[in-house]
ZAMARGU-4260 file (C-alpha; in steps of 0.2 Angstrom, whole numbers, plus 5000, padded with zeros to 4 digits):
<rodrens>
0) 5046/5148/5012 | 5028/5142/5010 | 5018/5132/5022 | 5002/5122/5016 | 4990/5121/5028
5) 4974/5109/5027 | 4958/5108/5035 | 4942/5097/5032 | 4924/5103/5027 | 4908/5096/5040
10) 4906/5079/5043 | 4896/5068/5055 | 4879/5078/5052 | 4890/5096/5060 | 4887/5109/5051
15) 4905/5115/5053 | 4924/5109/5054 | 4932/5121/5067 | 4950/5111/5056 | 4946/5123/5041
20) 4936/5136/5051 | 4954/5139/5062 | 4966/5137/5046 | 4953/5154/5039 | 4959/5162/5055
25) 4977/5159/5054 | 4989/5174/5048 | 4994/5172/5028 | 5011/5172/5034 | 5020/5167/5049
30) 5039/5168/5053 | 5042/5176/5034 | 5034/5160/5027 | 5017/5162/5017 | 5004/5151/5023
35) 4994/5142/5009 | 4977/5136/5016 | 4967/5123/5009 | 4950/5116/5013 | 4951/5095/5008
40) 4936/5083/5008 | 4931/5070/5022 | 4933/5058/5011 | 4944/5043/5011 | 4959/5044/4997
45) 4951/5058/4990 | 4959/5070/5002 | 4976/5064/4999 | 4972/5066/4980 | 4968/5086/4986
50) 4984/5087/4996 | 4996/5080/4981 | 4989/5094/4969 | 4992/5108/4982 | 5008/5101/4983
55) 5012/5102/4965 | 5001/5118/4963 | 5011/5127/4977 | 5029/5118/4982 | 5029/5120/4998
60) 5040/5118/5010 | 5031/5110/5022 | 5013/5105/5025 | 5001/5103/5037 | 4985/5093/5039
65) 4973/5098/5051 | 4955/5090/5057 | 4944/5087/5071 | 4946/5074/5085 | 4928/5079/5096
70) 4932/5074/5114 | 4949/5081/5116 | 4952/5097/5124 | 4967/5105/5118 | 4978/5106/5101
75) 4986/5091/5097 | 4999/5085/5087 | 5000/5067/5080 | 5015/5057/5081 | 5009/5043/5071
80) 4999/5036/5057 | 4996/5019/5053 | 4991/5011/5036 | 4972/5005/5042 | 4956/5011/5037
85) 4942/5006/5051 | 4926/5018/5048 | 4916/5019/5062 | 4904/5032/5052 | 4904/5034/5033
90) 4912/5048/5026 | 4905/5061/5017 | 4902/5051/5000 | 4897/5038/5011 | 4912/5026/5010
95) 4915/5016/5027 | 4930/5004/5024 | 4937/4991/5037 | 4948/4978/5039 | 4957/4990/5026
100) 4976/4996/5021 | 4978/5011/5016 | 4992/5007/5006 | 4993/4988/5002 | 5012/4991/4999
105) 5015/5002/5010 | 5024/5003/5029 | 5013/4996/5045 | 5015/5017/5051 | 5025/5031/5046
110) 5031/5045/5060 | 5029/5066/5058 | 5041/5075/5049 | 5037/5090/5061 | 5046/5096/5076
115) 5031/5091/5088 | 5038/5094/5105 | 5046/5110/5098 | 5031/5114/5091 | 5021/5108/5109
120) 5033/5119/5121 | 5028/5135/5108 | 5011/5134/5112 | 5012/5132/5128 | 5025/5146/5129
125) 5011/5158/5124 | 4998/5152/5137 | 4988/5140/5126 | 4986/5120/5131 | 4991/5107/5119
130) 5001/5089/5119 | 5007/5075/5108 | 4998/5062/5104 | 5000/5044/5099 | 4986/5041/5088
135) 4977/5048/5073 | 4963/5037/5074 | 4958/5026/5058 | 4945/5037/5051 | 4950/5051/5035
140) 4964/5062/5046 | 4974/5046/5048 | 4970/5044/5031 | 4977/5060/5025 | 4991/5059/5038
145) 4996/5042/5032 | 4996/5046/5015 | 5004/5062/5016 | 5018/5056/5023 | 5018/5040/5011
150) 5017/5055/4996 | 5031/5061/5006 | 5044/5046/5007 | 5040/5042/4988 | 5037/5057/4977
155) 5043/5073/4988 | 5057/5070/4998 | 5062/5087/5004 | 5044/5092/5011 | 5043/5091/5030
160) 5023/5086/5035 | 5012/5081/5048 | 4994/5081/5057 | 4986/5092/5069 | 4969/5088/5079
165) 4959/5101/5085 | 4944/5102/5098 | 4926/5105/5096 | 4921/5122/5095 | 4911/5128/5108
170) 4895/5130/5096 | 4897/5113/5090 | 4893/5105/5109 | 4876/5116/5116 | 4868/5100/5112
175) 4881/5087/5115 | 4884/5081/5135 | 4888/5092/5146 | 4906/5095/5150 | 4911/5092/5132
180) 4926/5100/5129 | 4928/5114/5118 | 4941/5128/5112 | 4936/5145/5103 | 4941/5146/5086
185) 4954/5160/5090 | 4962/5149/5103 | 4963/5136/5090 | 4968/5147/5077 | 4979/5155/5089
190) 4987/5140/5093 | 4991/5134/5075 | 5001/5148/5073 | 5014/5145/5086 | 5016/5128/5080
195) 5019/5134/5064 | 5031/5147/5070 | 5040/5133/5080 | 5039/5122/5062 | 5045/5133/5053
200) 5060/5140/5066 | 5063/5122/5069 | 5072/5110/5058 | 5076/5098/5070 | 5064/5093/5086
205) 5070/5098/5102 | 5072/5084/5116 | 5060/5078/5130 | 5051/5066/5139 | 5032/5066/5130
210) 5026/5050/5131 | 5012/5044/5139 | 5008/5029/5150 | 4991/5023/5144
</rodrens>
């Protein structure tokens, strides 16, 4: 089995991604599946134009995408991406859509194909914090989340993919407010690992109240 594994170069004026500086860190195989790992641009489209020739380059059997989400405090794992592009910054080749579909033709949203709480329950299993989440946000990971998915459900059926936000590292806040949260880039690495494992150990989600209230 292969597993692709993404993760985005700086953006926002930081001088690093902890996405792609984790995916580095992770093992090249987990669970007897080789990991493939691939650093894509934070760039609108053009990620998901990265992502479809890894996936004709490598075949995997299932990809995924990870990026930054500056704020959170743990590992966590999308649920859902939307076909919207609302830029709240410009990208890194300074394209700032709004008002935008991702897909013109496409679905209002498409869910993971990962087993997210199975892949939730393993982190925490091995002493590490992370949750599900409901939104991807509507800048390049939902992007590449949504059109991952949408590559999916139209050219490669038998692929299982989804998205993964990761912290700040602690680097990236000296100069941010204090008490922005952070994770050590082994922690994250750590932590991508299990839910690999869980993804790859896991064809099917297991059941359990995640939601959230607000």
């Amino acid at each position: 089995m292969k597993v692709l594994v993404t993760g985005f170069d700086p953006f926002g004026g930081d001088k690093v991604n902890p996405a792609y500086e984790a995916v580095k860190k992770m093992p090249d195989e987990i669970a007897g599946a080789k990991i493939i790992k691939v650093e894509v641009p934070t760039v609108f489209a053009k990620s998901g134009q990265v992502v479809e020739e890894a996936i004709k380059k490598h075949q995997p059997e299932i990809v995924i995408c990870v990026g930054q989400a500056g704020g959170r405090s743990a590992v966590s794992f999308e649920r859902v991406a939307i076909n919207l592009a609302e830029a709240r910054i410009e990208d890194n080749e300074g394209n700032q859509p709004f008002d935008t579909a991702l897909e013109p033709d496409g679905p209002a949203a498409y869910f993971t194909l990962l087993p997210i709480k199975a892949m939730t329950k393993n982190v925490h299993d091995h002493g590490l914090p992370a949750y599900i989440s409901y939104t991807a946000g509507t800048f390049v990971c939902n992007d590449i989340m949504y059109r991952l998915l949408h590559l999916i459900n139209t050219k490669f059926p038998t692929i299982r993919g989804g998205f993964v936000h990761v912290p700040f590292s602690p680097d990236q806040v000296i100069d941010r407010p204090v008490g922005t949260p952070s994770m050590s880039l082994d922690d994250i690495a750590a932590s991508l690992t299990y839910a690999v494992e869980a993804a790859v150990t896991n064809k099917e989600d297991i059941s359990g109240n995640a939601g959230t209230t607000h």
